[in-house]
C-alpha positions as a LaTeX table, in Angstrom:
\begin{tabular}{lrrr}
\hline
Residue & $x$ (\AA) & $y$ (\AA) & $z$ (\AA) \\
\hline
Unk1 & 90.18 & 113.15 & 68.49 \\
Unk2 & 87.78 & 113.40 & 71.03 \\
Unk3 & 85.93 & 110.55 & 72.30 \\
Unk4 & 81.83 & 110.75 & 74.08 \\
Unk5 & 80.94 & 108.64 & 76.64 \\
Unk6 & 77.59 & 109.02 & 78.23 \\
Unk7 & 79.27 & 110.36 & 81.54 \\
Unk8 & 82.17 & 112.58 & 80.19 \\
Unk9 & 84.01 & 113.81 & 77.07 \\
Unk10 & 87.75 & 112.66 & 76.85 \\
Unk11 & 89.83 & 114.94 & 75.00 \\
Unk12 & 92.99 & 112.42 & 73.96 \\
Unk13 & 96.23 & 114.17 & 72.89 \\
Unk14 & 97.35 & 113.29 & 69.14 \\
Unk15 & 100.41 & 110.97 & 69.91 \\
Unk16 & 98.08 & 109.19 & 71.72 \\
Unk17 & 95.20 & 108.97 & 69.03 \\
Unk18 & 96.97 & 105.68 & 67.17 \\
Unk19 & 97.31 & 103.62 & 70.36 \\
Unk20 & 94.05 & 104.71 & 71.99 \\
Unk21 & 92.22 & 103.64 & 68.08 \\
Unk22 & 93.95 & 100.52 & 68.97 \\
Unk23 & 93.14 & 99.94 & 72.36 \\
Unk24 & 89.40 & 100.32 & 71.69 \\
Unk25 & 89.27 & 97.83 & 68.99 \\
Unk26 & 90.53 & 94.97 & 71.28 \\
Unk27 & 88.70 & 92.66 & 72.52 \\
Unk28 & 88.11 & 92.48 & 76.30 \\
Unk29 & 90.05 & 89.32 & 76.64 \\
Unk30 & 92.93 & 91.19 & 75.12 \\
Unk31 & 93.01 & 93.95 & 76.31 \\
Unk32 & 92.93 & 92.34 & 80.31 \\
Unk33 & 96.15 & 90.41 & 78.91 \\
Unk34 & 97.71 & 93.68 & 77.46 \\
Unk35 & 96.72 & 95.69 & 81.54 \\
Unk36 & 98.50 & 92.37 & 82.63 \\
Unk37 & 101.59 & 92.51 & 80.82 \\
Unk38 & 101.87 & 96.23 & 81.33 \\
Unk39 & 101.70 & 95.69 & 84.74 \\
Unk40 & 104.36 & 93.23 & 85.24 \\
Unk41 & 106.76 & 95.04 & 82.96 \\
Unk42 & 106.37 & 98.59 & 84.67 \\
Unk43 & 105.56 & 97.04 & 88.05 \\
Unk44 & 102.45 & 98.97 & 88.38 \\
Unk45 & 98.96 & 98.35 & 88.84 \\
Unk46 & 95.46 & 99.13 & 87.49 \\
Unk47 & 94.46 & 99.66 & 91.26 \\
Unk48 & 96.89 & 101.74 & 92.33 \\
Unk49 & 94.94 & 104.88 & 92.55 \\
Unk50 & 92.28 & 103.65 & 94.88 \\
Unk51 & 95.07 & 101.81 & 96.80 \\
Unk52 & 97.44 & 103.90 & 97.35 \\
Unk53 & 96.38 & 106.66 & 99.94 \\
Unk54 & 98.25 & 110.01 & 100.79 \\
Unk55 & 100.01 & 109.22 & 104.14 \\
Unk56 & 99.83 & 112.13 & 107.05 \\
Unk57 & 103.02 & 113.83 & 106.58 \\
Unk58 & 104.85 & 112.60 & 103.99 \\
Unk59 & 105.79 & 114.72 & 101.05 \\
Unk60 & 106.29 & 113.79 & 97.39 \\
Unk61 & 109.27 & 111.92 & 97.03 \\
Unk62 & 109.37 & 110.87 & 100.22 \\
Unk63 & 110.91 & 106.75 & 100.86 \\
Unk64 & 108.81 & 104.29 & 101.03 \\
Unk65 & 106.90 & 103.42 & 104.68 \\
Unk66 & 109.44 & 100.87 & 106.13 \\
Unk67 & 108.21 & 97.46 & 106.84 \\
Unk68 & 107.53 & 96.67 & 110.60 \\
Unk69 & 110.23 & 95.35 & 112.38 \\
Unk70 & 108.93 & 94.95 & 116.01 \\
Unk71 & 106.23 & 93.10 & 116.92 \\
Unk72 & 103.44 & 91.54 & 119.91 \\
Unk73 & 102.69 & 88.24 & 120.29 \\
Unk74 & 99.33 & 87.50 & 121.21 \\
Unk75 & 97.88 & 83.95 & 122.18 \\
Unk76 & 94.41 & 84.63 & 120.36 \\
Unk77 & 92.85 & 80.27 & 120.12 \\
Unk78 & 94.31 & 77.88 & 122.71 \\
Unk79 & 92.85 & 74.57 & 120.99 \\
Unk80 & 92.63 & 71.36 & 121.89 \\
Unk81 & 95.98 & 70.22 & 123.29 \\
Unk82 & 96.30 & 72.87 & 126.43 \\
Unk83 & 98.75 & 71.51 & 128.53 \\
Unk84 & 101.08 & 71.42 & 125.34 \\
Unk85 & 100.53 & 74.93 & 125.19 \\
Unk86 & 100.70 & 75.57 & 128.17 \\
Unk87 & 104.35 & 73.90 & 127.69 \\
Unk88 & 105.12 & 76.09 & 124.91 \\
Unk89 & 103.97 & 79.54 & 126.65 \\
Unk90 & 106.41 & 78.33 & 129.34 \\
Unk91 & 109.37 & 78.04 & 126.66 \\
Unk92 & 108.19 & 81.24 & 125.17 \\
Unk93 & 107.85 & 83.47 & 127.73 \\
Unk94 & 110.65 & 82.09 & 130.46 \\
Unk95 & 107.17 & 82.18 & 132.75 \\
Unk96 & 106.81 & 79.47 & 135.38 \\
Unk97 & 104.10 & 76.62 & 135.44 \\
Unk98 & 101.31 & 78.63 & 137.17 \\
Unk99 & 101.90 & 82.14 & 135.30 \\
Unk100 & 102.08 & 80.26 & 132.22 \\
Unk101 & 98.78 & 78.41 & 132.68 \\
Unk102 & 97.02 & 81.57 & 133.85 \\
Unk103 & 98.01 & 82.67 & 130.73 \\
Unk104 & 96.39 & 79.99 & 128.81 \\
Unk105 & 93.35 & 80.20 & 130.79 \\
Unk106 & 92.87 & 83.45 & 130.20 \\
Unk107 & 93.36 & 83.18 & 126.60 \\
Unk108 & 90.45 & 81.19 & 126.40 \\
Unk109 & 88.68 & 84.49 & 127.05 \\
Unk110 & 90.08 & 86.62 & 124.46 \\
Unk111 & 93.89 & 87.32 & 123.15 \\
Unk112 & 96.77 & 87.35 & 125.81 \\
Unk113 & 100.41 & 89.19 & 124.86 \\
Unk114 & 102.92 & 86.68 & 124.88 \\
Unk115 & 105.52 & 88.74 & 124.56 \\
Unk116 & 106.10 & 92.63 & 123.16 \\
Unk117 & 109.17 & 94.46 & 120.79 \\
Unk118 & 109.47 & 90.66 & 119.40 \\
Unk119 & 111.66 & 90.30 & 115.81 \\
Unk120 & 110.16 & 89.65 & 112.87 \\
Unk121 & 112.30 & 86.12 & 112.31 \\
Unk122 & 111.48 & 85.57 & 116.40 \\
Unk123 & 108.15 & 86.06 & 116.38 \\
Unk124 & 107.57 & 84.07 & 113.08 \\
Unk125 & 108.92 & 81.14 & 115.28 \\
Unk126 & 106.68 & 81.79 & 118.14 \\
Unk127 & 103.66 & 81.29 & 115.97 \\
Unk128 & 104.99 & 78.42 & 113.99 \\
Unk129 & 105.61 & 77.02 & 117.58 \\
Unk130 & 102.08 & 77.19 & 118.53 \\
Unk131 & 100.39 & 75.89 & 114.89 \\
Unk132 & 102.14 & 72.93 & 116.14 \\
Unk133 & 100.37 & 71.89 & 118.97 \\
Unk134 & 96.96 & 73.38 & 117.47 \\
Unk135 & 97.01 & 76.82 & 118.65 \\
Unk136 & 96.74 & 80.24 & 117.10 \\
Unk137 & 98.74 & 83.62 & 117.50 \\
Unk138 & 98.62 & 87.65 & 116.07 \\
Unk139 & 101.39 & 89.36 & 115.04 \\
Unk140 & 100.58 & 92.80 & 115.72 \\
\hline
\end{tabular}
């Protein structure tokens, strides 16, 4: 069976033929359900080809690119309640009063590192720290 679109001919293999026939008789709403079933049971996705992107170096086979372990605090938005976080940079950072306000005020300018090699559980805490009193950090 061969099947003509305007762009390209398809050549489908015969064990295929019966669930290709299928396939094309569904109706779209179906056959989105069907990609979405297919995809939880094999744990793939439709996107994977355009997402997934040969990294430099790695061979076939390879393991999987480890998730990041380390990482830089930046103070990116001060807010509204500075001397708060000018309190919590202090905690942070083991920095005293005047370091730790510079720090703030020169936040206000664009991102300052807090601190560097930080945990992942660590620097999770950090930034829930400064949501509290209404500021905003990167993980990098």
């Amino acid at each position: 069976m061969v099947e003509e679109t305007k762009e390209e001919k398809i050549e489908v293999p015969a064990k295929f033929e019966k669930i290709v026939k299928e396939i094309e008789e569904m109706k779209a709403l179906d056959l989105s359900e069907l990609v979405k079933i297919l995809e939880k049971k094999f744990g793939v996705s439709s996107q994977a080809a355009v997402m997934v992107a040969p990294v430099a170096g790695a061979q076939a086979g390879a393991a999987p690119v480890e998730e990041k372990s380390s990482f830089t605090v930046e103070l990116s938005k001060v807010g509204d309640k500075k001397i708060d976080v000018i309190k919590v940079v202090r905690d942070v950072t083991q920095k005293g009063l005047k370091e730790s306000k510079d720090l703030v005020d020169a936040a206000v300018s664009g991102p300052q590192v807090l601190k560097e090699n930080v945990k992942k559980e660590e620097a999770e805490d950090i930034k829930k720290k400064f949501a509290e009193v209404g500021a905003s950090v990167e993980l990098k």
